[in-house]
N, C-alpha and C positions, 0 to 999 in steps of 0.2 A: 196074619191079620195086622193092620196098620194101629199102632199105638204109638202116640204122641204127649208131649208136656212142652209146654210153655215156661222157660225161667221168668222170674221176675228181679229185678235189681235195684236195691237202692242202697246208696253208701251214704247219705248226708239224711238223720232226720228234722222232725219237724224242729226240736230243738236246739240245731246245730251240734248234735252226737256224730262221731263218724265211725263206722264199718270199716275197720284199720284193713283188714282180710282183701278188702275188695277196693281198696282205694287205688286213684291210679297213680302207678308210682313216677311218672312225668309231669305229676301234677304242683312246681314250686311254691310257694309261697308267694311268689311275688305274680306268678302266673294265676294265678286265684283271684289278686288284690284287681288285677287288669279287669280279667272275667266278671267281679263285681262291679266294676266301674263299666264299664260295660250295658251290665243289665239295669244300672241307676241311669244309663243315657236313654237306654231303649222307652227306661217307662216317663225320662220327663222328656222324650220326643212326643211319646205317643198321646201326652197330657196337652202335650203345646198343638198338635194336629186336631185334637179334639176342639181345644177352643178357638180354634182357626175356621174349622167348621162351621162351628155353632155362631161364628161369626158372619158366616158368610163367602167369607174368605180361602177356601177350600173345598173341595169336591166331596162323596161321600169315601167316608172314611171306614178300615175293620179296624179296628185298637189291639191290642196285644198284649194289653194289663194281663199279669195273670202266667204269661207264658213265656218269660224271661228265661228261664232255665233252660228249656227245651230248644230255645233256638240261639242263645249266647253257649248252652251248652254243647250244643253240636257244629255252630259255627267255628268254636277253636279249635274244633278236631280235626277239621278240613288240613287237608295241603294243599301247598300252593297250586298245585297242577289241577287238583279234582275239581270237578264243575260243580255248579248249585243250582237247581232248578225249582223256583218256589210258585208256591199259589199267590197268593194276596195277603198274607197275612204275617210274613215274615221279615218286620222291618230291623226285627233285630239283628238277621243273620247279613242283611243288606249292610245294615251297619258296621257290622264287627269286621264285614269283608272288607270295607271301605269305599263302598260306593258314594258317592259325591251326595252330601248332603245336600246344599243346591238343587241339584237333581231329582232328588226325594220331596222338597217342597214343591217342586215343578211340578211334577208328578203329579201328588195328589190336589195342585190347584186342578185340577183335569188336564194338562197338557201332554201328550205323549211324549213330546220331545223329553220332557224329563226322567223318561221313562228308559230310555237308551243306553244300554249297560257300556262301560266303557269298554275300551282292545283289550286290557288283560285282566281284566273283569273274573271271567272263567263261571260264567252263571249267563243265565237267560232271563228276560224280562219278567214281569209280574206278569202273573196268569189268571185271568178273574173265571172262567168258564172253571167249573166243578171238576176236580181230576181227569181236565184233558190234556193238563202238564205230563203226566203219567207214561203216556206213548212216547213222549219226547222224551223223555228221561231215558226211558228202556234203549231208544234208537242212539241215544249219543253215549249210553256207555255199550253197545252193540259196535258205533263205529269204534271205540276206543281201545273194544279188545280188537276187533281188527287189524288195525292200526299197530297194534302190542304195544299201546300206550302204560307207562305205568299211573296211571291215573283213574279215581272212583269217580263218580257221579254221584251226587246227595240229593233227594229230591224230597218234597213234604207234600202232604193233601192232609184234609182233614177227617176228621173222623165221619163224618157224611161224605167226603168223598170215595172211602172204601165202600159204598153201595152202588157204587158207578159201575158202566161195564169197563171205562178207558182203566180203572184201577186192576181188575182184575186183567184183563189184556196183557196188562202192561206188566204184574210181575208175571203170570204165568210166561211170557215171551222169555222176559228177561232168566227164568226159571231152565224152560228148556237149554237157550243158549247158555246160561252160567256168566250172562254179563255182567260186570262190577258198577252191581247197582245198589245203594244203601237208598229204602224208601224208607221216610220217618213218618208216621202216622200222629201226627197233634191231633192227641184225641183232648178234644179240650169241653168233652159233655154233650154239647148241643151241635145240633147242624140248623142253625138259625133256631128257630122252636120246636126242631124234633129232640129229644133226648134221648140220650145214648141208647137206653132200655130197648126204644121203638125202633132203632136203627137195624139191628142184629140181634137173634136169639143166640151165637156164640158169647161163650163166656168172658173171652177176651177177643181185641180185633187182632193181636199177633198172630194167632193160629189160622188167620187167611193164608198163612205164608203155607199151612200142609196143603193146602191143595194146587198149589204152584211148586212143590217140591224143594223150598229153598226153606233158609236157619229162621223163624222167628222169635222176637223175643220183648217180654212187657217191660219197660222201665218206669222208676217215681219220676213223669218228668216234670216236677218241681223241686225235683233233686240233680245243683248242677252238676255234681259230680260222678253221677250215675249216666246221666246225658252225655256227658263226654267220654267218660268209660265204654259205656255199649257202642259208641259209635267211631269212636277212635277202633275198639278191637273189630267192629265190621269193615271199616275201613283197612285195616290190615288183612284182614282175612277175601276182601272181597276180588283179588286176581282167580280163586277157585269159585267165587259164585256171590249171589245177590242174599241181603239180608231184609227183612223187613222189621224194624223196631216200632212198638206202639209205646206212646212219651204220654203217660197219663196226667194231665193236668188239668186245667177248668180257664173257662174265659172267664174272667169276672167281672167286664161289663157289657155292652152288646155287640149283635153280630156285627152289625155297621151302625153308622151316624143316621140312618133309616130306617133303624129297628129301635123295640121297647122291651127289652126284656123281663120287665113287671109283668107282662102281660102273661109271662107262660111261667117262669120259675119266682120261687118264693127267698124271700131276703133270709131267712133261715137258712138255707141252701147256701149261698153266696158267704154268708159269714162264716158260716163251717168250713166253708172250702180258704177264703181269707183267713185262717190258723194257720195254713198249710204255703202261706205265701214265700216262694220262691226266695225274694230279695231279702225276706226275714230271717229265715235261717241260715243264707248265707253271710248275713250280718251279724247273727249270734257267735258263727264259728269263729269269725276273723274274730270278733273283738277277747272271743276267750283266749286266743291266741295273742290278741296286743298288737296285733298286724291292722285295726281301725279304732277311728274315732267320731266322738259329735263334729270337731274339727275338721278332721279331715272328709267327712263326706260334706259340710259346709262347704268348705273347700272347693270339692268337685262337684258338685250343682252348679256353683255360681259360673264354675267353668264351661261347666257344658251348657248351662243356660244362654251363657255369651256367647258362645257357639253357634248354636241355634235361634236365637233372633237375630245372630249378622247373618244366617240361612235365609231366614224367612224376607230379610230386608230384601236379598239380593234376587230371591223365588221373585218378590212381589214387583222388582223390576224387569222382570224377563217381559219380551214380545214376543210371541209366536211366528215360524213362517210358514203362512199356509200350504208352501209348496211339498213342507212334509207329508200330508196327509196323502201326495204321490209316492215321493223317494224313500219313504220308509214303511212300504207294507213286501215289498218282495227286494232279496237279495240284489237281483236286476230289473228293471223295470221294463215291462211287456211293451209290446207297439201299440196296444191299447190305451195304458194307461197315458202312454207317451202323449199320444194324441189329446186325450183329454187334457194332460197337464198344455198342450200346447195352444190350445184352443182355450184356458183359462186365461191362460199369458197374453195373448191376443186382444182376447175381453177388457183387456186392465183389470182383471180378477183381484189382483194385489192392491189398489186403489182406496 
């Protein structure tokens, strides 16, 4: 008879305490100070995109408050070589990899072109359809062990995306073959207005991984230490097979700049889980340590602030060329499409 457990992992609490046992021992001091600074850009980007929106000035937006740990902390687990393949909600991991901030305001003014990962990128665009990233993921760490690439694949969906069939597809595939697949589940409570409750009568969503035959395991993901722990050792271990981590965190403001989440959860909820905020406790640690200051995070605001309005300056000068909306939907362009871009061109379509 099949009997199963689920670990759970947290090394950092709400306190900024640390679990010495379980800490990961690559983890420097000055590698820490990074990772905070880090998760202090992600949330005054995601502060600056929100009132960009609310301006006008931007497309619909998902926000990311709330979920700095789970994706600053598995972005610095990453090697160079491993791909990333995210949904839409992952600007932090964009970030930390270094994709062209530029491009990011581009982005979500609505243009695709800014949406275009660059050559050595080692990731795939933003994905808004509901864990259909999923199959992609399975099939590029599939060619990779073929290949005998030393290289993992990192992919996220959300906690509503594990109700999907491409979720389950996609590890059970990568399950049989044993492809180097780390899939992170941002269970972050809701799937827009459904809560977690309603989504799944399992106890936790790591235990999707027994029916695909592959390691799962629950992490605090508003603990960043634990986030890069489980996924740095998935990443190691993933040449013998796929792991699936659930990163338990909470969004703490709405699904997108289109949704009200008053409407379904209560501010009691929200502030409970705001105890538990990420960038707090990893600000309690450093400073017991002497490793931060009021100063120095002054400091770095103002810096990355400047940062990101010469972004948005430079976003709000771009022009589009409509001829994208041809040359970037297929690798090569069919004799169909050709035609129509041709007969655009003809029109003065550009005009």
């Amino acid at each position: 008879m099949f009997e199963g457990a689920i670990d759970y992992l947290q090394v950092l609490d709400e306190q900024g305490n640390v679990d010495q046992a379980n800490f990961p021992k690559d983890l420097t001091d000055q590698k820490i100070v990074e990772m905070y600074k880090y998760m202090l850009f992600a949330r005054a980007l995601d502060a600056k995109m929100l009132s960009l929106q609310r301006q006008g000035r931007a497309a619909t937006y998902a926000p990311l408050i709330g979920e700095e740990a789970t994706q600053i902390g598995s972005a610095f687990a990453f090697r160079q070589q491993d791909v990333f393949v995210p949904n839409f909600r992952q600007h932090g991991v964009f970030l930390a990899r270094g994709f062209p901030l530029d491009n990011f305001f581009i982005y979500w003014k609505g243009y695709e072109d800014g949406g275009k990962v660059p050559e050595n990128f080692n990731g795939t665009a933003v994905c808004v359809p509901v864990a259909s990233q999923m199959p992609h993921a399975t099939g590029i760490a599939f060619a990779l062990k073929h290949m005998n690439k030393d290289a993992a694949v990192i992919s996220y969906v959300g906690d509503g995306g594990t109700s999907e069939g491409d979720f389950y597809e996609a590890i059970n595939f990568a399950g049989v073959w044993k492809t180097p697949l780390v899939s992170i589940i941002e269970n972050n409570q809701w799937a827009i207005s459904v809560p977690r409750k309603d989504q799944s009568a399992a106890q936790t969503l790591a235990q999707k991984a027994f029916a695909a035959g592959i390691k799962g395991v629950q992490v605090d993901g508003n603990d960043l230490f634990a986030v890069y722990k489980a996924v740095s050792d998935a990443i190691a271990s993933s040449k013998s097979g796929p792991t699936l981590i659930e990163c338990v965190t909470y969004r703490m403001s709405m699904h997108t700049t289109s949704d009200d989440p008053t409407k379904y959860r209560t501010e009691e909820e929200v502030a409970e889980w705001k105890k538990r905020d990420p960038i707090a406790r990893v600000k309690a640690y450093l400073v017991r340590k002497n490793l931060w200051n009021d100063e120095m995070e002054k400091q770095t605001g103002d810096e990355q602030l400047k940062k990101i309005d010469e972004a948005v300056e430079n976003a709000e000068q771009f022009k589009p060329d409509p001829r994208s909306m041809y040359e970037n939907v297929y690798s090569f362009m069919p004799d169909t499409l050709k035609a129509e871009l041709d007969a655009a061109t003809a029109a003065n379509f550009w005009q």
